[in-house]
C-alpha positions as CSV (number, residue, x, y, z in Angstrom):
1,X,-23.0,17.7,31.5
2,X,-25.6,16.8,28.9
3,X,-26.8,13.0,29.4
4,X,-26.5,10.6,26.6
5,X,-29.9,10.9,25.2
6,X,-29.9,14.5,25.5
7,X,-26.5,14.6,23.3
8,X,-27.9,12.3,20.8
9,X,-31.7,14.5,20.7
10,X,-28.9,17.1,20.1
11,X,-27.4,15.1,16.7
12,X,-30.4,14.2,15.8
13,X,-31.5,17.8,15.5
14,X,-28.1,18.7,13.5
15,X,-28.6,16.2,11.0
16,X,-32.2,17.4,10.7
17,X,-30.7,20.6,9.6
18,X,-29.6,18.7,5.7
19,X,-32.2,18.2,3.4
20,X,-29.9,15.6,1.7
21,X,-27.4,12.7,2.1
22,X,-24.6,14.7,0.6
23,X,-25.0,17.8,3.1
24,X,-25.2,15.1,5.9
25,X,-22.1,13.1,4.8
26,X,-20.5,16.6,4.7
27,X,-21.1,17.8,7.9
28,X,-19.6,14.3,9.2
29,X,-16.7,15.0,7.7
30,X,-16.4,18.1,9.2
31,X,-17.3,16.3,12.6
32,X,-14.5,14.2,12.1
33,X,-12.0,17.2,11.2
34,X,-13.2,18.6,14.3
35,X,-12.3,15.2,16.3
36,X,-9.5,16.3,18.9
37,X,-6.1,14.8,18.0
38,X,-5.3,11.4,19.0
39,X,-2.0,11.0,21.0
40,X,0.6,8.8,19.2
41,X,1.1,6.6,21.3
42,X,-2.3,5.4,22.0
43,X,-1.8,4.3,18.2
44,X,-1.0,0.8,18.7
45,X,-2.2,-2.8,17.1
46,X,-4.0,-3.4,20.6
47,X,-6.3,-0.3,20.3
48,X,-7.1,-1.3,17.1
49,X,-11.1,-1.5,16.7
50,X,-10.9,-5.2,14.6
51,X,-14.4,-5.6,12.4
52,X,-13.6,-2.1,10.7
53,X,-12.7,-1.6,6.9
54,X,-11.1,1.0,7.7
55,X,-8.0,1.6,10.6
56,X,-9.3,3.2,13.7
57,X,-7.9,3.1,17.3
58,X,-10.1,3.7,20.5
59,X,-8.4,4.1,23.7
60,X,-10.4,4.5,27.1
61,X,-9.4,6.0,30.5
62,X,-11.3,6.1,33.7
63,X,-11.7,9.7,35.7
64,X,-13.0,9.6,38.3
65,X,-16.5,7.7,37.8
66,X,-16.6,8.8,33.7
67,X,-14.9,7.1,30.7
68,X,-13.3,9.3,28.6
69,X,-12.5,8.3,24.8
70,X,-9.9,9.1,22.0
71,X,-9.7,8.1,18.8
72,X,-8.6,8.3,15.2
73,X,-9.1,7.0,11.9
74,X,-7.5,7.1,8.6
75,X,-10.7,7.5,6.7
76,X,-12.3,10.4,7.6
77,X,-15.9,9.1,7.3
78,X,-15.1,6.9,9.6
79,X,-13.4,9.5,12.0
80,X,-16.6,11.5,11.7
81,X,-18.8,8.4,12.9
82,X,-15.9,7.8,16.0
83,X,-16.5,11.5,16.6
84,X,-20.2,11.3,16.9
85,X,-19.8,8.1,19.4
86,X,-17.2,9.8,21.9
87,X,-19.5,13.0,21.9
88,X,-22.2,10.5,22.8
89,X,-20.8,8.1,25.3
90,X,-17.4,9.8,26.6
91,X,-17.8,11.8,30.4
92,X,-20.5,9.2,31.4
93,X,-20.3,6.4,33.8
94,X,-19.6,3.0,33.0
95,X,-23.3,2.0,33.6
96,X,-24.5,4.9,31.7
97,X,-22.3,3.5,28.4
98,X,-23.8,0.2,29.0
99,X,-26.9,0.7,29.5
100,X,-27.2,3.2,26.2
101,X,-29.4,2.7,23.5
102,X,-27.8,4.7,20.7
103,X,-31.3,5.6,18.8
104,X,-29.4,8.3,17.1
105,X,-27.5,6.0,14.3
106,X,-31.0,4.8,13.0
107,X,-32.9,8.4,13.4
108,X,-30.5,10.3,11.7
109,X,-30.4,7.5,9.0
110,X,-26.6,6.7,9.1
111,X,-26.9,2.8,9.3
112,X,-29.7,2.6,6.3
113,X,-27.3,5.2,3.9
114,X,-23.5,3.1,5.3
115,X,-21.7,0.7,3.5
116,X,-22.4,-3.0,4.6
117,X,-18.9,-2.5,5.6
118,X,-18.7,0.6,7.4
119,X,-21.8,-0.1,9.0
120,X,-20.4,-3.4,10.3
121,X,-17.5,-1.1,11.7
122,X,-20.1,1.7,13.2
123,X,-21.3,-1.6,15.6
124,X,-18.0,-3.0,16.0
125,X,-17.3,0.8,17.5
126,X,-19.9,0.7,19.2
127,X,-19.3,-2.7,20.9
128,X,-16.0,-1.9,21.7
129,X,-17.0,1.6,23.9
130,X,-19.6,-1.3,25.9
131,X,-16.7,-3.3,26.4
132,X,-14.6,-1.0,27.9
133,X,-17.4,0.0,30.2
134,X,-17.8,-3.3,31.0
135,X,-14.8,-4.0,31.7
136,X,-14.3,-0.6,34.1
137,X,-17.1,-1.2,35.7
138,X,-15.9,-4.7,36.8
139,X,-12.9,-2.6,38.2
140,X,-14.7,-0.8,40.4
């Protein structure tokens, strides 16, 4: 299993690949198509990431020591930026989450070329993966 700055070194690369904003914003899409299905019933008003334009639900699970994430969004911009995140912090421990600094988001350039409102929703994702870590971690 890679660690978290080895999967974002990895991103970084892949972006690195576009010479432009519009190939980049592409191949987030295609990230987010790519974003395993969501189960229905982890599609309530309580996983429900609240600071995001957009509707997306997160849902966390502990196995074993690891988080693991799902989630959806109806925009699928949005769905692509979720993707990136659980490819990033999802299988590690709860320390590991929290103790992540997610250089990725500024060296690929997605918070400088986002919205003010989606990039208010990338941190409010973001914030809510810490928070689950947090609050497994307090479990243990």
């Amino acid at each position: 299993m890679a660690t978290i700055n080895e999967t974002q070194d990895e991103l970084i690369e892949e972006f690195g690949l576009f010479e432009d904003w519009a190939d980049k914003y592409e191949y987030l899409i295609d990230l987010g198509k790519k974003l395993s299905p969501m189960n229905e019933a982890f599609k309530t008003e309580e996983n429900v990431i609240k600071g995001c334009q957009s509707k997306v639900w997160l849902h966390a699970e502990k196995h074993g020591d690891h988080i693991v994430f799902f989630a959806d969004s109806e925009a699928i911009i949005v769905k692509g930026m979720i993707s990136m995140l659980i490819r990033v912090l999802s299988n590690h421990t709860p320390a590991e989450i929290m103790q992540a600094d997610l250089y990725f988001i500024d060296q690929i350039g997605m918070a400088q070329h986002l919205a003010q409102t989606r990039s208010n929703g990338l941190v409010a994702m973001v914030k809510q993966m810490k928070n689950y870590a947090v609050a497994f971690n307090a479990m243990a």
